[in-house]
SEKEZA-210354 format. One record per residue: x, y, z of N, C-alpha, C in turn. Coordinates in steps of 0.1 Angstrom, whole numbers, plus 2048, in hexadecimal, padded with zeros to 3 digits. Example, Ala and Ser with C-alpha at 12.3 -4.5 7.8 and 13.67 -1.06 7.14 Angstrom:
<atoms>
8847C784E87B7D384E8847DF84E/8807EA8478897F584788180084F/
</atoms>
This chain:
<atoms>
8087F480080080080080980D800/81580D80781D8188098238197FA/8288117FB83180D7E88258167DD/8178127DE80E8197D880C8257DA/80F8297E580F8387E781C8407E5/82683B7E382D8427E682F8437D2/82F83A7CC82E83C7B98258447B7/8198457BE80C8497B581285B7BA/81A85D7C581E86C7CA82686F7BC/83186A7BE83E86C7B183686A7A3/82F86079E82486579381C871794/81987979D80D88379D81988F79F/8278907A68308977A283689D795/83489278E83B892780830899777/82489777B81B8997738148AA776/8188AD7838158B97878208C4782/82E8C377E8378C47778328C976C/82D8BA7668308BF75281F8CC754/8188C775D80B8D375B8118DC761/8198DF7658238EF7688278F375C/82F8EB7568358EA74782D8F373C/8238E97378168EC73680E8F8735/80F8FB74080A90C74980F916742/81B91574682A91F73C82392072E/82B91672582591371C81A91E714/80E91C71B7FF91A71580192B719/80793272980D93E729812947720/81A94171B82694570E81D9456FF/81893E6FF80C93E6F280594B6EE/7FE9516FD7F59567027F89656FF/80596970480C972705816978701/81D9706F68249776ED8189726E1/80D96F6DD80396F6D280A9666C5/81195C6CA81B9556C180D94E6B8/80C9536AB80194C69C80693F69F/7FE9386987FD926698808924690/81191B68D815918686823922681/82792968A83393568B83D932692/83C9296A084A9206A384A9156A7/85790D6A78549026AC8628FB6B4/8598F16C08618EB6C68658DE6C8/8738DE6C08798D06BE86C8C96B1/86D8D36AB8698CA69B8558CD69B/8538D16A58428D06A583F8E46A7/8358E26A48348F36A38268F46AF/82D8FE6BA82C9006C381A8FD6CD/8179016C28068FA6C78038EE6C7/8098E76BB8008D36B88118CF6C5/8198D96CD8238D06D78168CD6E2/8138DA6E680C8E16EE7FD8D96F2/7F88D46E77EF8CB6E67F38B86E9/7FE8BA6E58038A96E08098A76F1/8118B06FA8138B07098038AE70D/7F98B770D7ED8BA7157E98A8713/7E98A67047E18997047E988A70B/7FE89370F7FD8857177FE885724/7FC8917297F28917347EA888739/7E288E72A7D38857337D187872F/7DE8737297DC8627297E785C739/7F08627327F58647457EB861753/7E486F7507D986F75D7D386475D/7CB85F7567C08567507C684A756/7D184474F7D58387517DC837763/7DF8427667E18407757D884277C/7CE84677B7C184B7867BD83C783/7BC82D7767B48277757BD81B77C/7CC81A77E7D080E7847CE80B794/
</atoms>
């Protein structure tokens, strides 16, 4: 039970991180008015990154809230 608690802490760490990440991110979008398709990070242009993190989020979340 402790072993489970103490993964599911360091999983919910890591994950509260990249939604920091995230935050910035979706920040930076917001506020310098960066157009779609104007830059990009590490080969993806900065919105479909922005989307492609969000979505592994929530398979992240999903699959750990279900074990």
């Amino acid at each position: 039970m402790e072993d489970t608690l103490v993964k599911f802490k360091s999983e919910f760490a890591v994950m509260e991180l990249e939604i920091q990440a995230l935050a910035r991110l979706a920040e930076e979008i917001t506020q310098c008015g960066i157009s779609e398709g104007s830059r990009k990070i590490n080969g993806k242009y900065i919105h479909s990154h922005l989307v492609a993190r969000l979505e592994g989020i929530m398979v992240f979340a999903l699959t750990t809230t279900h074990d």
